[in-house]
N, C-alpha and C positions, 0 to 999 in steps of 0.2 A: 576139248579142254580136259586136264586128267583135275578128277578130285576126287577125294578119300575113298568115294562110291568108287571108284571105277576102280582101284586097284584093288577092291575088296571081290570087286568079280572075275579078277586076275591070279595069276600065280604072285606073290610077296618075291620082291626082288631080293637076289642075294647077295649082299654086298661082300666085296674083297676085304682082305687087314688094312687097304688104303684110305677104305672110308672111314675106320677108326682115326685116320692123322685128318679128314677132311673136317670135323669138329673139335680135334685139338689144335688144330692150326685156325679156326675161326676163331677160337678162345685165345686163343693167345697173339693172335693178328690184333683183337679188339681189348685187350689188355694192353699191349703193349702201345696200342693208338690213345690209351687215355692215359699212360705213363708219360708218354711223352707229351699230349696234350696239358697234363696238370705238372710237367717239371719235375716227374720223381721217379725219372727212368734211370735204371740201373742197367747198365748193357751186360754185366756178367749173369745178372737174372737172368736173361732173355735164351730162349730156346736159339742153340749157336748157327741153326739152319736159319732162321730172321734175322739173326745179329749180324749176319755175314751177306745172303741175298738178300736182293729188292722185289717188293712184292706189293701188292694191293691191298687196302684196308681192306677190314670183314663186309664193311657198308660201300659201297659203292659214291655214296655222297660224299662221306668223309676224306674222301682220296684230292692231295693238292690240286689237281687242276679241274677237278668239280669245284672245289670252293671256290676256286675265282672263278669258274664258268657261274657260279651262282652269286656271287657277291658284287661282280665289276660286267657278268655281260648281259645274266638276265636280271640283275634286283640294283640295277646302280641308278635307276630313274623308276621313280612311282606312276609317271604316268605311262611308261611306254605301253604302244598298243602293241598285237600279237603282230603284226605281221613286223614290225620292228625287232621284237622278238624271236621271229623265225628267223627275221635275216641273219641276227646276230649268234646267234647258236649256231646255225648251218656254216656260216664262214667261220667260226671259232672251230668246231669239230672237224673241217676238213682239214686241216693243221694243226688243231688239238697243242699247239704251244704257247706258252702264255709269251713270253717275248715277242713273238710275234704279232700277236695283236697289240701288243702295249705298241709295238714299231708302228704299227698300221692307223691304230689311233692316235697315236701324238706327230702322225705327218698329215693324216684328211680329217682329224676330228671325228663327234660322233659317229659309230657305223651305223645308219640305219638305213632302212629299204630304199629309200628315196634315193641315196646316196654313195648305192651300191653297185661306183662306174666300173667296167673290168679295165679299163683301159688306165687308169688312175692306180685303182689295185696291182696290176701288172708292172706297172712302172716303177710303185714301192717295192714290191717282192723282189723284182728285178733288182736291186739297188740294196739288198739288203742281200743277195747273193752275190754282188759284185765285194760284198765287203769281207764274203767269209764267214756269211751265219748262216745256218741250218732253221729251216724256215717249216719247216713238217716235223712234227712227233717221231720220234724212234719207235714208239707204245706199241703203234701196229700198222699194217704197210697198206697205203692210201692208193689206191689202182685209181689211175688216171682216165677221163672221160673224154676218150678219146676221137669222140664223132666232132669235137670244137676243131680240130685242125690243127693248134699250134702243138709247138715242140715241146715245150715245157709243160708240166703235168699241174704245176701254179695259174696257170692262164688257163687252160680247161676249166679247171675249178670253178674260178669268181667268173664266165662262162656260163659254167650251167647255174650256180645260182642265181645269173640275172635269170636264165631262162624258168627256173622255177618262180621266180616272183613274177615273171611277165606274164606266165600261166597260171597263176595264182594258187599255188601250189599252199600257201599261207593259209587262204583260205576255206581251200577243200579238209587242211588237217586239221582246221579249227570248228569243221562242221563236220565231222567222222564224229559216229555215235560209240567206236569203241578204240581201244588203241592199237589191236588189231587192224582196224578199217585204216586208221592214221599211218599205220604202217607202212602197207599195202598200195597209200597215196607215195611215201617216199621211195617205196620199190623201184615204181613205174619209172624212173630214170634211172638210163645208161650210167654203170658204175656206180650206182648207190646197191650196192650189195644186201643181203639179210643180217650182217654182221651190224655198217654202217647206218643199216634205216631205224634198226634198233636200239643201237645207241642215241641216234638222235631224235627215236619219239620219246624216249627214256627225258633225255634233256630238257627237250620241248615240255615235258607233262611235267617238269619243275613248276616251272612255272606260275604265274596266278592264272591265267588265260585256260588253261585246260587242267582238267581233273579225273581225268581215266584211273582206272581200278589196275593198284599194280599187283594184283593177284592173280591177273586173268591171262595175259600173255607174256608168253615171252620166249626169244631168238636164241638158243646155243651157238657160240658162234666158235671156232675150231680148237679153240684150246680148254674149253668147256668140251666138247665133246671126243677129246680124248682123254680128261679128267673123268667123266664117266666112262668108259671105258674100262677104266686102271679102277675105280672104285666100283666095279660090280660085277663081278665074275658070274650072273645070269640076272638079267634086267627085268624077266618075270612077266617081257611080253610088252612092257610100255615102255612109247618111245623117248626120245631126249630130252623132250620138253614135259613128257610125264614123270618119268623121274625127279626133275627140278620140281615140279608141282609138288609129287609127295617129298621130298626133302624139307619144302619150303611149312610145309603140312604139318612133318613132324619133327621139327625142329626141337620142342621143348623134350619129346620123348628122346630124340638119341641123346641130345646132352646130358641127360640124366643117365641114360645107362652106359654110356661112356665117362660116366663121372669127369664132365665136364662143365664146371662155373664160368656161362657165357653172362658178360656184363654187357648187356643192350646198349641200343641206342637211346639212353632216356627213357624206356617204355617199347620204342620200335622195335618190332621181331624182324628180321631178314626179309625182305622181298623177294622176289623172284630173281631178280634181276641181280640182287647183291648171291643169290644161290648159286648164280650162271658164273658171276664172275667166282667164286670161292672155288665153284669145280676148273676154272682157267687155272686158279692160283695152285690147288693143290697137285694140280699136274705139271707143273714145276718143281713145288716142293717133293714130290715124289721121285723126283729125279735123283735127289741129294738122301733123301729117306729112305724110299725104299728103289735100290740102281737096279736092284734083281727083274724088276717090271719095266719093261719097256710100251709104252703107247703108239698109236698110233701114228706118230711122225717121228716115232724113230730117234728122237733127242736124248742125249742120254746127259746134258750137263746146265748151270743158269745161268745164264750169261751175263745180266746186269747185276752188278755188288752194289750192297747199300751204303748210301753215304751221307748224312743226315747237313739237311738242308740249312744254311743260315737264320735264316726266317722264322717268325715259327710259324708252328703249323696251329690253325684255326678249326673250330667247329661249330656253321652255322647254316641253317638246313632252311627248306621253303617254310614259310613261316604256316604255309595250310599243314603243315606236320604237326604244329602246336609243340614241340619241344623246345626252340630257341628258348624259351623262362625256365626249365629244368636246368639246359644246359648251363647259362649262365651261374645260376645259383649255386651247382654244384664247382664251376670255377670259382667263383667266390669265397666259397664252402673250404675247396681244398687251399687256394691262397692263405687261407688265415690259420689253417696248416703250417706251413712252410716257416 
């Protein structure tokens, strides 16, 4: 685990000119998320590399399909138990699209464990491909669990999450002493990757059911780890997930001497997890910032353009955060603004 101690017994890593745009692009990712949160976004403000690409909030919670993973799949019932819970995040995350579960629920009703047939599942996905919808996330690419036999990478899926709930996969992650250990339970199956199992103990640990320390671990997963890369021109000896550590560390120190005004989460500093994703982000934004640096895959352009959603966009977090009463008041607050 890297903490302050340990890179104090190390060489100080050296960062590139890239990690200068890595805290001004947190600043202004999280500015520009509570402009358009409170209605007083002005696009010609906006740094024209945001205005133009699509990109991921600062916080990782804040981003559209966390709020509804959090609003409609783990917080829409006060009673649900965990293992309800697990089912419904694990089948939400392996498709990661909200249309698609709104499809899934409004043809077999509640998703929960009990009632998590693959063969029923198969038949809607099946039927929602016959029509011409895109039934998986573009976000990031879903490798198929391929030891179920069928054709379709849909049908593996809801597959292996019977197979996890018939091996009670729910409840080994619900008696892991650390989130690490929770991990490490979602590993152990075929095609649940480091990328994958990390996102969803992340999701899991929303939750009320579990309360792991999001200080203590956490997965780099490939577009984080060519963002550090492109932000450190000698790493000082620690490795990818010890850099995020001290990043996560000294967060209030760079913004300050990069003369950077980060407006929080209400009080919340970055967690790890929102560090991991910011070094994903910036290694995109570095494409268009600085083209002179190439990373390690090689990409030299961004591919999704932003295009601001219908809807708006909400912010409402696990309520063990204790922020939802900040957040409100300060919508309130700014309403009476306007």
């Amino acid at each position: 685990m890297a903490t302050i101690e340990i890179v104090r017994r190390r060489r100080q890593p050296s960062p590139s000119p890239i990690f200068r745009s890595y805290w001004s692009f947190a600043a202004e990712r999280q500015r520009l998320f509570r402009a358009r949160l409170g209605n007083y976004w002005d696009r010609t403000s906006v740094d024209p590399i945001l205005g133009k690409f699509k990109f991921t909030n600062a916080y990782r919670a804040s981003d559209r399909t966390s709020q509804f993973l959090l609003r409609h799949v783990i917080y829409d019932s006060p009673q649900r138990s965990f293992r309800d819970t697990f089912a419904r995040v694990v089948l939400f995350k392996f498709f990661n699209r909200i249309d698609t579960w709104r499809s899934l629920e409004n043809a077999l009703g509640p998703l929960e464990a009990d009632r998590i047939n693959p063969i029923q599942l198969s038949r809607e996905l099946n039927q929602l491909r016959t029509y011409g919808r895109r039934i998986y996330s573009a976000a990031y690419i879903m490798p198929s669990p391929r030891q179920f036999g069928f054709s379709s990478k849909h049908e593996n899926h809801v597959w292996l999450l019977r197979q996890m709930l018939d091996e009670s996969a729910d409840q080994r992650v619900l008696e892991a002493r650390s989130m690490a250990d929770a991990y490490q339970v979602l590993r152990s199956y075929r095609s649940i990757g480091p990328f994958l199992a990390y996102q969803l103990v992340t999701d899991l640990n929303y939750g009320p059911h579990l309360n792991f320390s999001e200080e203590e671990f956490v997965e780099p997963g490939p577009g984080a780890k060519s963002g550090l890369r492109k932000c450190f021109e000698d790493a000082g000896g620690l490795t990818d997930e010890e850099l995020i550590h001290w990043t996560m560390e000294g967060q209030e120190r760079e913004f300050e001497r990069y003369g950077e005004t980060f407006q929080d989460l209400w009080g919340r500093p970055l967690k790890l997890v929102d560090c991991q994703n910011l070094y994903c982000e910036v290694d995109k934004y570095a494409r268009v910032a600085h083209p002179e640096i190439v990373g390690p895959s090689g990409r030299r352009r961004i591919k999704q353009r932003f295009r601001p959603k219908s809807e708006p966009i909400t912010a409402w977090y696990p309520p063990k955060w204790g922020i939802n009463e900040a957040v409100q008041d300060w919508l309130d607050a700014n309403s009476e603004r306007l």
